[in-house]
N, C-alpha and C positions, 0 to 999 in steps of 0.2 A: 197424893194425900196432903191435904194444908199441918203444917205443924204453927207451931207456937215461935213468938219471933224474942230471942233472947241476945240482947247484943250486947257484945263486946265492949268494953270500954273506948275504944278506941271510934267502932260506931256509933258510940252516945255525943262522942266530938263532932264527927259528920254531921250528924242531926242535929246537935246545940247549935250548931255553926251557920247549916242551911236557914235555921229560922234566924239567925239573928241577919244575916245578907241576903238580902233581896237581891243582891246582884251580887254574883262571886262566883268562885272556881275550886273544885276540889282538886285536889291530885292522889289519888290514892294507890299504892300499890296494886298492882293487875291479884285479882282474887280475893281482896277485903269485902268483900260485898256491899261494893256500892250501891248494886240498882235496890235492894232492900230498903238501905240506909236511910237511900234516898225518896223511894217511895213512902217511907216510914216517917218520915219529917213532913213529907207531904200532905199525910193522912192526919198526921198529929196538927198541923197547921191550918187543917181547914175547918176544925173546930172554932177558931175563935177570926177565922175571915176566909172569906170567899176565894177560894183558889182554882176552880174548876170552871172549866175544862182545861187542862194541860195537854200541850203539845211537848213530845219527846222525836226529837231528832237522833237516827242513829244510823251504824252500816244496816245495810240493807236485811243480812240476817238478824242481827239482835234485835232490829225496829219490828220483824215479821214474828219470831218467836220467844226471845231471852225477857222483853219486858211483859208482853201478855203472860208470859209463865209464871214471872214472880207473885204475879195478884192471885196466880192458883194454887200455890206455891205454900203461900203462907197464910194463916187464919185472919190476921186482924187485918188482910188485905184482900182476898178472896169476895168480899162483894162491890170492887171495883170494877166497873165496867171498862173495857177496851175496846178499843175500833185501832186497826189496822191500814192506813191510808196507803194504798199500792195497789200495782197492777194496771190494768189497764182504764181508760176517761172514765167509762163507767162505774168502774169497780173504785176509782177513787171517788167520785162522787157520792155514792152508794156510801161509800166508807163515813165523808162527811156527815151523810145525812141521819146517820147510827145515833140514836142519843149514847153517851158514852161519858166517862168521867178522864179517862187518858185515850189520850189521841197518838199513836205513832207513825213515822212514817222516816223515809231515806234522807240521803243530804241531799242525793237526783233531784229527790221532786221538789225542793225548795221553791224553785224558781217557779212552777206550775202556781203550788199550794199558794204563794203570795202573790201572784196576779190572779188568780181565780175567786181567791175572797176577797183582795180589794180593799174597800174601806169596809168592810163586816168582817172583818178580824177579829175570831171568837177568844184566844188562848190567852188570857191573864198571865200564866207564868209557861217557859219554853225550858225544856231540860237538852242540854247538848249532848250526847254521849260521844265519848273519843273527841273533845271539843279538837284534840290538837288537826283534826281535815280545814277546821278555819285558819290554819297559820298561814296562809298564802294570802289573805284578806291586805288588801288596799285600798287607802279611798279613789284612786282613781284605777288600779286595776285589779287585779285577781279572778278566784273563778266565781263563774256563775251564782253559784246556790250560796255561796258567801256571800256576793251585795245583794241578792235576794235577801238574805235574813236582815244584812244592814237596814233595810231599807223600812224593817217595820221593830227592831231591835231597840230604841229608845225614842218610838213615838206612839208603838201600839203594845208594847210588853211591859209590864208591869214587874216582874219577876225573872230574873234568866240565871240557871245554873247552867254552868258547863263542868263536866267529867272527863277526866281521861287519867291513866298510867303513866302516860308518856308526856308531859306537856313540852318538853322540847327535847327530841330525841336526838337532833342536828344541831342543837346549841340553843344559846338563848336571844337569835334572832328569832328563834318559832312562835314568841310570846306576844310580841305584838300584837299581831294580829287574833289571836285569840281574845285577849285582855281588852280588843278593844270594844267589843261585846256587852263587856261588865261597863266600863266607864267611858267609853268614847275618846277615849287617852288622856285622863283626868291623869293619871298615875305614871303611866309610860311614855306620854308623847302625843300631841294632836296628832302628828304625823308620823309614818314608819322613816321615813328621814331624819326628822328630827329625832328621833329615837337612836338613830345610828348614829348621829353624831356626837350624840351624848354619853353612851356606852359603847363605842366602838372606835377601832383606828384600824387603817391598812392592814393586811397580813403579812408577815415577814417576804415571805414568798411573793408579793406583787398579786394575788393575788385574790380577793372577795377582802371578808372583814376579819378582825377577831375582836373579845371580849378586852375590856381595859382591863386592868388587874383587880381595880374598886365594882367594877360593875356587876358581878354579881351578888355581892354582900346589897349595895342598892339597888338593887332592883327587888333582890327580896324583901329589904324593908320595904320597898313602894306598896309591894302588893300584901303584905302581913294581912292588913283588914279587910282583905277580900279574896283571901285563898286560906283552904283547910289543906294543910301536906299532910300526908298520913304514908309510912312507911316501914312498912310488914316486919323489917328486920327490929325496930323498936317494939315490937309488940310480942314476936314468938321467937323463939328458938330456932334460928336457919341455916341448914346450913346451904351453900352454894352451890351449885350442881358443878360436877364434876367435869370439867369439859375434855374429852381425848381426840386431838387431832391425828386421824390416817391418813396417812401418804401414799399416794400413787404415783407410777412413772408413766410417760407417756409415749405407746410405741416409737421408735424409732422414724416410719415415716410420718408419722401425728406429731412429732414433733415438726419436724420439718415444715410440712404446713402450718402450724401456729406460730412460727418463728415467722415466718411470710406475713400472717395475720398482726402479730405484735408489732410491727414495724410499721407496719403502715399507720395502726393505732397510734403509737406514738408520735408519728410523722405529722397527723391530723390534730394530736393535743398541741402538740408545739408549734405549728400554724394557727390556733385561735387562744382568746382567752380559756383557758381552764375555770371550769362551775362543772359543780359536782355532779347536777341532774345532766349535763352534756357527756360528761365524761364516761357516766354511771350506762349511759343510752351505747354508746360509742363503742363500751368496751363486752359488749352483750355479745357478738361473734366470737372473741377469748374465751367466754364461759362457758358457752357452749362445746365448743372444740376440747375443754379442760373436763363437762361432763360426758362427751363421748357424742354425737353427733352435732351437725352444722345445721341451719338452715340455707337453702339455694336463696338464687337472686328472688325468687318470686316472694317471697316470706312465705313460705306455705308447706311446702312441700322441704323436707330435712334427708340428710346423708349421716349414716350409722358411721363412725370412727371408731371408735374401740370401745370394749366392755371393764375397765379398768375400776371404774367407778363401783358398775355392777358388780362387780367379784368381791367387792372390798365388803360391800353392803352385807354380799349372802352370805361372809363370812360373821359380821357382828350377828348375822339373823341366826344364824347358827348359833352363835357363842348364846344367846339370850335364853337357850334350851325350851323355845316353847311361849316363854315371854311377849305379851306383844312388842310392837318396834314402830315410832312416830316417823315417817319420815317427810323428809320436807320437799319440793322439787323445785325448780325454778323455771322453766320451758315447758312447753305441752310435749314436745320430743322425751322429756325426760319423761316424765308418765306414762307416756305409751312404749319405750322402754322399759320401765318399772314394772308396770303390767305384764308385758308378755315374759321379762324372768321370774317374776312371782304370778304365776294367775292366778293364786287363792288370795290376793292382798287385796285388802276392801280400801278404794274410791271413797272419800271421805265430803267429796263436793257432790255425792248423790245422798238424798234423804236416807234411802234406806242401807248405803252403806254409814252414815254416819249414826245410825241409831244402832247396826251392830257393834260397830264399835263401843258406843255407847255401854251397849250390854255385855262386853270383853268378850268378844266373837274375833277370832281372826290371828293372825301370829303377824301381821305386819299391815301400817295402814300408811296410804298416802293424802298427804293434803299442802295445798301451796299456802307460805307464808302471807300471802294477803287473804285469802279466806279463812285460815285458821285463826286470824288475831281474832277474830271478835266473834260471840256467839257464840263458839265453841264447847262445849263443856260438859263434864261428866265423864271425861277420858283420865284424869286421873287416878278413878276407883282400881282401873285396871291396868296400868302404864306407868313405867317411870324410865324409858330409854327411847331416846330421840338422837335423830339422824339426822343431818342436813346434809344431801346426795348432791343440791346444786345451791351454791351460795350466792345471797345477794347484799347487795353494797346497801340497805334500809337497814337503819341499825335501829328503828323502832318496830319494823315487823318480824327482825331476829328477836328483841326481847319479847314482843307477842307471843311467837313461837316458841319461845321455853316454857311462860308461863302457862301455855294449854297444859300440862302434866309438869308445870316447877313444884318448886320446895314449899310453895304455898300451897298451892293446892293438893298437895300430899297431904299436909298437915289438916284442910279443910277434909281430906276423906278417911283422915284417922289414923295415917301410917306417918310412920318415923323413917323413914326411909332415904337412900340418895336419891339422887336423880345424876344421868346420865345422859352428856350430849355427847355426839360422835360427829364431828367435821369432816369430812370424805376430803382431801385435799389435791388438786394433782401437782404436784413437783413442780416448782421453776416456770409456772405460771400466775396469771391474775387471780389465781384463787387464793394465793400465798398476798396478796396486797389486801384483798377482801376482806382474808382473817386480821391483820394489821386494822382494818376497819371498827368489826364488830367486838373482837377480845378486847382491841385495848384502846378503840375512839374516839383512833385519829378522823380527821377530817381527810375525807377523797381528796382532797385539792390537794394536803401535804404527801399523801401516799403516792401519788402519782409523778407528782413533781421532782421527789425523792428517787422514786423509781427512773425517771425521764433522766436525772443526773448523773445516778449511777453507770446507765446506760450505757449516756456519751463518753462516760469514763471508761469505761471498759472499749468502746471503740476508740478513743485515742492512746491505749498502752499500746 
């Protein structure tokens, strides 16, 4: 049913903002209701000039369902037409050929969408959602669907917002490339080099970069006239979710084998330069071993270790009396794990378990922190306890995954309530470095590094 669109204060900033930058970047808290905000400034702005057809770039689910809903969503947006650009040649053709007022479609098909219209580049203004998937953008390398967008960003766009939560969830080398969208590096740098060398030096450690002390008071002035920050704790009443970290131990001969595993790890970090995405790759057989099976040499096929993890679990599921319970997993091993100790737990990467959920069906749901960040929604009505069963070293799809049922979206479903995160930890393992990551983040390079030293100290007493 369309209701009536009453916004917040805080929303009249988003939409004063968007009309007044034709090119800029919001950053708003995960659950302020940005796509509203946003389509609301939109609406409001084509009143007095042509803004249509818009292109909305997003993850694959929110581009398929979260923005076509909002125009159903709400009244003074409800006869906005949408077309869905996905699927397969045809069906994205098809798509195009939709008369339609917003156009959505993934970051995948960037690269398609901008060689197949060519120079009939219909979209006046392009909305980014989660803009921070372009922090890896370079002029001369990065991914795909990035210098695809460059490529028609400030010669066919007229208009461009980008959104996200997170705009630098790893620091504030992620901006870059983002920002470079809005200005082409009018503000931060022609170049991501020159960038670095102006707000960055060495890292203590030998190794990547770190922040100058001044650099981010400047950078934020750089960017003042073309970023709206908006942050939930300025606006409501929050409080923090409650984080309680369980410990596990790990049998006897599971340790022994991940002592074998650890060492070699180590062995491999101190033979090459340390970066966080290698390290992050490398120490994936730790984690596994720390939630209770491995995978074999094939990648495919996994070996059960212990249930240590699981017991921890069905004890909070227990304690929750009936409650549902978020959990998070990190391996396809740990799911089908999860499954066979709970088989009444709803699968939350299938439609229709995600729509039970939805409707507060079930006493415990599984979903991985990369498909939970985005698109997700409406699990707060009936949830406020979250588990992470297998932890990962992204410390922007940790914050993703609290915000599915956080303290805002409590507040957006009516209740006053805490929120509850459970860390399943196992003992004297990499899950113990991971949490150093996300509770209090540090940088993988320093936790590891720290770790590596400790190490050889303890072998030369």
């Amino acid at each position: 049913m369309a209701t009536d669109f009453v916004p917040h204060k805080y929303q009249d900033i988003i939409i004063d903002g968007i009309h007044r930058m034709p090119r800029g970047s919001v950053w708003a808290s995960m659950g302020t209701g940005k796509t509203v905000s946003v389509l609301t400034a939109v609406e409001s702005l084509s009143l007095v000039e042509e803004v249509y057809p818009i292109l909305v770039v997003a993850p694959k689910r929110v581009a398929r369902t979260v923005w076509p809903a909002e125009t159903r969503k709400w009244n003074h947006l409800k006869h906005l037409r949408t077309s869905v650009i996905s699927g397969s040649l045809p069906e994205r053709q098809a798509a195009l050929r939709v008369k339609a007022d917003i156009y959505t479609t993934n970051f995948e098909q960037l690269p398609w969408l901008v060689e197949y219209l060519g120079n009939h580049w219909p979209f006046r203004w392009v909305i980014i959602d989660e803009s921070d998937k372009l922090k890896g953008f370079r002029l001369r390398q990065g991914a795909t669907r990035a210098k695809a967008l460059a490529r028609v960003a400030h010669t066919k766009i007229k208009r461009i917002t980008l959104l996200t939560g997170t705009p630098s969830p790893n620091g504030l080398t992620d901006l870059w490339g983002q920002m470079w969208f809005v200005d082409k590096g009018e503000r931060l740098g022609r170049t991501y080099d020159g960038f670095r060398k102006r707000w960055f030096c060495p890292a203590d450690n030998g190794h990547g970069v770190k922040a100058m002390d001044f650099a981010q008071g400047q950078i934020q002035d750089q960017l003042k006239d073309v970023c709206i920050t908006i942050d939930a704790a300025d606006w409501f009443d929050l409080e923090k979710p409650i984080v309680r970290t369980v410990e596990v131990q790990l049998p006897p001969a599971v340790r022994v084998h991940y002592k074998q595993m650890e060492k070699k790890f180590f062995m491999e970090l101190d033979a090459t330069r340390i970066e966080a995405a290698n390290a992050a790759a490398k120490s994936g057989k730790l984690l596994q071993i720390a939630n209770g099976a491995a995978y074999l040499e094939d990648g495919k096929t996994w070996k059960r270790l212990h249930d240590e993890k699981l017991d921890a679990l069905e004890e909070i599921v227990s304690e929750a009396c009936g409650a549902p319970v978020l959990v998070g997993y990190n391996f396809k091993s740990d799911l089908a794990r999860l499954k066979e100790r709970f088989p009444d737990g709803i699968d939350l990467a299938s439609k229709d378990g995600l729509e039970r959920a939805q409707r507060g069906e079930g006493r415990i749901w599984f979903g991985h922190p990369a498909s939970m960040g985005h698109g997700v929604d409406g699990l707060q009505y009936h949830c406020n306890i979250m588990v992470l069963f297998g932890l990962t070293w992204n410390l922007g799809l940790y914050l993703q995954f609290i915000e599915r049922v956080g303290p805002m979206r409590q507040i957006q479903a009516g209740f006053k309530r805490s929120v509850f995160m459970y860390l399943i930890v196992a003992q004297d393992t990499i899950d113990e470095m991971v949490i150093e990551r996300l509770v209090h983040k540090r940088t993988v390079q320093d936790i590891l590094l720290a770790a590596m030293k400790q190490r050889g100290e303890k072998q030369c007493a």
